[in-house]
N, C-alpha and C positions, 0 to 999 in steps of 0.2 A: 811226560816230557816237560822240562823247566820253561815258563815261556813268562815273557814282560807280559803283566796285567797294569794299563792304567783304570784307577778306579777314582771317578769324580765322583766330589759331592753335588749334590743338585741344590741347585740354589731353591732356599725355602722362602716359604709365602710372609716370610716378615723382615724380608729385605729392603734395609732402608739405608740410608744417610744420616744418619746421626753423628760421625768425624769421631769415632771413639779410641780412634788408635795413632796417636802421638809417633811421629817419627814416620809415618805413612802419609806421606804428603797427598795422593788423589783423595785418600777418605778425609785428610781434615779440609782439602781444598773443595769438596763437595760438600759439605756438611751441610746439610739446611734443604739440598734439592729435593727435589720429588721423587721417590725409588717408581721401580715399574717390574713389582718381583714376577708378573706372568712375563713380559718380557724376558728378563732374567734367567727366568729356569727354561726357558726354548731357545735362548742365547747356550746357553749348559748343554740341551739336547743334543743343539746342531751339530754342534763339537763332538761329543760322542759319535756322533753319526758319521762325520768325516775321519774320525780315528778308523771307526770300523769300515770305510770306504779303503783306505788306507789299507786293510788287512790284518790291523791290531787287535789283539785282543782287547777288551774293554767293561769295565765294571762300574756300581758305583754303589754309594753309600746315602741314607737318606736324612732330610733335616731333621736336626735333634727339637725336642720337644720347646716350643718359645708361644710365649713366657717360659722362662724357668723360674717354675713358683717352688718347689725345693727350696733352690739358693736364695729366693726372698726370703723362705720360712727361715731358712739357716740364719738370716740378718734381722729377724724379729719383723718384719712388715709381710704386706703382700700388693699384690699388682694396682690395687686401685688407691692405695694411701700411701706407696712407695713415691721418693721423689724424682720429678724428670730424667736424670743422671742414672738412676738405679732403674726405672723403668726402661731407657735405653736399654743398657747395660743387660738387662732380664730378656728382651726383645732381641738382639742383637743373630742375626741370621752368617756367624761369621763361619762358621765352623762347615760352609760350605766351601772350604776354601782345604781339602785336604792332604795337601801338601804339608799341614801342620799337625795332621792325627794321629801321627805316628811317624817312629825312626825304624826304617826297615833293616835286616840283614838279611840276604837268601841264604839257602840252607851250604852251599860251597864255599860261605866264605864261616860255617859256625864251627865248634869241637864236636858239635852233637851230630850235625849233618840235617838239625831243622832251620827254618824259617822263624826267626826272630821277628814279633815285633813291639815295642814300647810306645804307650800310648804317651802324647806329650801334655805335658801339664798347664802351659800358658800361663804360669803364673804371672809372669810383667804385664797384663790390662786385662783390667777387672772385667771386661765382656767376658773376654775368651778363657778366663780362669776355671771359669765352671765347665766348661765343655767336655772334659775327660772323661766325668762318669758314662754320660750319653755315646761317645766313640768309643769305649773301651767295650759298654753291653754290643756296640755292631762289631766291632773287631771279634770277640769271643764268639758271639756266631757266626759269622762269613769265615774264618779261621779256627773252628774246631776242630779239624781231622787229626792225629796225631803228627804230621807233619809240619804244625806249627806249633810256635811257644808264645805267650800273650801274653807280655808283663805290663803289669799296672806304673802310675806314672815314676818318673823321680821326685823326692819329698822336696816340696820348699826350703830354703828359699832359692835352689839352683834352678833357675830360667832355662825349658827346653820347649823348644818350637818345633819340634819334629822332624818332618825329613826337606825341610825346607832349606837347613842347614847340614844336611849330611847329601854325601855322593858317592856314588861306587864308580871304581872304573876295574873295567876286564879285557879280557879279549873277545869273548860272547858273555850273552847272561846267563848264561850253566855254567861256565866257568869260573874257581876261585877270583877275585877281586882283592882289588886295594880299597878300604871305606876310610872315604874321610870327612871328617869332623870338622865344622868351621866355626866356631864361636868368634864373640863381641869381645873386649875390655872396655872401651870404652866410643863412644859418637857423637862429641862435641854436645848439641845441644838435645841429641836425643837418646835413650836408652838404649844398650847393647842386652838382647834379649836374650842371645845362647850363652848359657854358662858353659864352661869347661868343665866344669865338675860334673856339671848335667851330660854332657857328650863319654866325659869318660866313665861316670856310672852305666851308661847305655851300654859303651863295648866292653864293660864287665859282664855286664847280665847278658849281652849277645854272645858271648864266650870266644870274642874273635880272636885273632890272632894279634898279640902287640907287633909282629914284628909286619904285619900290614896292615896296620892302623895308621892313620896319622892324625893329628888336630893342628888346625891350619888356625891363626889369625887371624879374619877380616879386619880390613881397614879402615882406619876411622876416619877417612874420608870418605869411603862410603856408606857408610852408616850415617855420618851428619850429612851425606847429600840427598838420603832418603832410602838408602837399601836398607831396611831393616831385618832382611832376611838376606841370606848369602843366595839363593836364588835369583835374587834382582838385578846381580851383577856375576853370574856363572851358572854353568848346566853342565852336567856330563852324560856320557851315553857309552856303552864300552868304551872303546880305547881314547874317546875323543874327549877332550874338557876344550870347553869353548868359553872365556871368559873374557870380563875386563883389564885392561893393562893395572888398573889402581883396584882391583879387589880385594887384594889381599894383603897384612904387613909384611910380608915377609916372602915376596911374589919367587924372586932367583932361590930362595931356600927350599920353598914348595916344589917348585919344578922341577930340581936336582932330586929334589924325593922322589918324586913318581914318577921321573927318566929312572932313576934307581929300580924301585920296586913292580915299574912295570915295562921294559923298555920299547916294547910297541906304541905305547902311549902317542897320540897326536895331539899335540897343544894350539887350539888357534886361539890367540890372543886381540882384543881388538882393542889398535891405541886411541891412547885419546886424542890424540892430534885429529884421529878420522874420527870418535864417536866420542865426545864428551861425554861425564859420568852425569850430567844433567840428562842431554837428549835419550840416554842408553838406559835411565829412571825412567822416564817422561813416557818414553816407549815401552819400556818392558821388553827391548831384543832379548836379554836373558831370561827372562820368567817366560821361557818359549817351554815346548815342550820337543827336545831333542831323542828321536825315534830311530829304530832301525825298523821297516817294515819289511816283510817276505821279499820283496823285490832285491832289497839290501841295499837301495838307495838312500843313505841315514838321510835325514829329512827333519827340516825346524820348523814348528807349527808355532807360527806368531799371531801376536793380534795385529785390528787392523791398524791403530795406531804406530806400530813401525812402518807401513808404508807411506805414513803422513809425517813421516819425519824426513827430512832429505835427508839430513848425513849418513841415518841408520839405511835408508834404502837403499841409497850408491853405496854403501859400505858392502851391505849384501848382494849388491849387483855385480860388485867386484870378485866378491868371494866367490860366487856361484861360478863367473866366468873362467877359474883359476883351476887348479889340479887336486882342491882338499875336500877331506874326506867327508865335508859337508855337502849334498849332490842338491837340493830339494830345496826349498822353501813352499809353507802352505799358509796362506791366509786367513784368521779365521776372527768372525765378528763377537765377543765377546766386552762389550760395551758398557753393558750396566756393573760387572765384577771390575772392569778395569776402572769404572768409574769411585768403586769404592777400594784398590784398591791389589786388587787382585787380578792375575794375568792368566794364560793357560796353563803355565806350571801351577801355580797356587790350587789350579782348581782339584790336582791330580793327584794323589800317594801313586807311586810305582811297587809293585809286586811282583818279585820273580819267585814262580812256584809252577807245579801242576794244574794246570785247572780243575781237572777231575776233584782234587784236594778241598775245594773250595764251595762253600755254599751256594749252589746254585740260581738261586732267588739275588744274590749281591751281581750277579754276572748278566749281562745284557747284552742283545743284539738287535736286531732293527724293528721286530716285530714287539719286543719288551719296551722297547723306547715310543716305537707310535701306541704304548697301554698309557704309557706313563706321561707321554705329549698330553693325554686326551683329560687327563685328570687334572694338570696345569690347568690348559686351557680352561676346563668348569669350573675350576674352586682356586683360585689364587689370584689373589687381589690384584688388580689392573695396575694400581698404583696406591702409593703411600705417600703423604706427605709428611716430612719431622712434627709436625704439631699436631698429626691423628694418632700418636701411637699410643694415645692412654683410654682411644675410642673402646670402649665393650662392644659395638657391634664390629670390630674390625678386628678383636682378639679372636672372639667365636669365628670368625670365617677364618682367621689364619691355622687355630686349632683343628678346626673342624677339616679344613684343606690338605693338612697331615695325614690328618686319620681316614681320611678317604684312598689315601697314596699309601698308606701299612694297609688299608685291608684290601686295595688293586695288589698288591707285591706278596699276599699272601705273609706279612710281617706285623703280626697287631701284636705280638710280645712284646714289641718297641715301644707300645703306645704308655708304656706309664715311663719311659726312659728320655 
């Protein structure tokens, strides 16, 4: 049976603040602080844990190998004579964040009748450039069954962020879907990440349908106010898209679309009169993770910085109190991710598949989570500060912390990935 799997990255033991991504206002506004990657990755836990409280299904994906000394080798250095910039850059723990690892299609919306999925290539900032080979070896194992298809990235130079900019809407998740596509042209002073060309080579190779495809504009007011993913300022969930009034160029074109191609569709839009595109950044109301659980109470998992914002809060105090199709709101502390940049969507790729399908070992529930708690807690560094990260004794423990976590998960194939 088709069922939504979210699958988190776990946030890895070389989780720092180093401000390495431009256009991401919390990571360059932290830049310099002190990380606290065991915090971090039981920030990561808890969250799973109230997903599967919730009744969701729930998976996740483990940190890629950091240092990547590969990618130094590929630039002619290595980790001890690499300079600051590049040793960040080599360290960088971002790829915990995977909502970017991939552009999903379920199998009802393909010509094959499989599961698409395209691993994304990050080319716009050098951290996150390299991180494809490492997602693409967990993609090919946790989706091996013949009911997937695992295509490698799009080539340079078309910029794809993965499914942080793409959205399905349906009427359930078995059901065919509209996916849509949201790239950049332009954001004032900082980069537009999604190419178009990158979205539309993906729904080539996913074999969707053009006549329910779309590729949507983001706005470049929201991109120079700090959405550098379409995430930050929209979510969907079947029938519902729940966005900003300024998220996209071309907002009454978009909407006449998917009133078109889907006409149960529920639009709740939220103005800016009530929720500026500053506070609606600032909080992450949209990098929520918008749910339908067995109850069928659709349900928004925020962090907790939306209830520290007033406008966002009375905004959602209003909506709850009203007749739409958003019933829930849930709270959740993810602090140190939001600190660098990342909210509860960020941490998630969505999967709609069989579970049976799926490598067993990627999939979790309470008792795989209190294996995987216990290994944080012993082997992952309390804290990081930006000026330890070229320490040897703090690379060995971040490596070593890994490979303790592949060979708890029964996953040491990973270990040279």
């Amino acid at each position: 049976m088709l069922t939504e799997i979210n699958f988190d990255g776990l946030i890895g033991p070389s989780h720092n603040f180093a401000g390495l991504s431009p256009g991401n206002l919390a990571a360059t506004t932290n830049a310099g602080r002190t990380a606290h990657p065991r915090k971090a990755a039981l920030e990561g836990i808890a969250k799973m844990r109230a997903n599967l409280a919730l009744g969701l299904r729930q998976g996740m994906f483990v940190p890629l190998a950091r240092p990547d000394h590969r990618w130094l080798r590929s630039l002619s250095v290595d980790f001890t004579t690499a300079p600051p910039h590049l040793r960040a850059q080599a360290l960088s723990a971002s790829a915990m964040w995977a909502a970017n690892a991939a552009t999903v299609s379920p199998a009802p919306d393909t010509a094959d009748a499989r599961c698409h999925l395209s691993v994304a290539n990050l080319v716009t900032m050098p951290h996150r450039s390299h991180e494809w080979p490492g997602t693409l070896a967990q993609l090919r194992l946790a989706f091996a069954d013949p009911a997937f298809v695992v295509h490698g990235p799009v080539p340079p130079p078309f910029g794809d962020e993965g499914a942080a900019n793409h959205m399905r809407l349906c009427v359930t998740h078995g059901a065919p879907g509209v996916e849509v596509f949201v790239y950049g042209v332009a954001g004032g002073p900082f980069p537009a990440r999604q190419h178009r060309e990158a979205s539309a080579a993906i729904a080539r190779a996913h074999r969707l349908a053009p006549e329910r495809t779309l590729f949507v504009q983001q706005s470049e007011a929201a991109i120079a106010a700090g959405a550098f993913h379409n995430d930050v300022v929209a979510v969907a969930n079947e029938r519902v898209l729940f966005a900003h009034e300024h998220a996209f160029a071309d907002r009454d074109g978009f909407y006449a679309d998917l009133r078109r191609l889907l006409p149960e569709v529920e639009i709740v839009e939220v103005p800016a009169a009530q929720v500026s595109l500053a506070d609606a950044i600032a909080s992450y109301l949209f990098n929520a993770q918008l749910v339908t659980p067995p109850d069928g109470a659709m349900t928004l998992i925020v962090p907790q910085e939306v209830r520290e914002t007033a406008s966002v809060w009375a905004y959602l105090q209003a909506m709850l109190a009203g007749n739409g199709p958003i019933r829930r709101v849930e709270v959740v502390d993810v602090r140190q991710s939001m600190a660098n940049g990342g909210g509860p969507a960020c941490l998630r790729l969505r999967v709609v598949a069989d579970p049976a399908t799926i490598d067993p070992r990627f999939l979790v529930d309470a008792d795989k989570l209190d294996r995987i708690a216990a290994v944080v807690a012993a082997h992952w560094p309390e804290e990081i500060a930006t000026d330890a990260i070229g320490d040897p004794a703090l690379i060995s423990t971040i490596e070593n912390a890994r490979g303790r976590l592949l060979e708890a998960l029964d996953l040491v194939e990973l270990l040279d990935t």
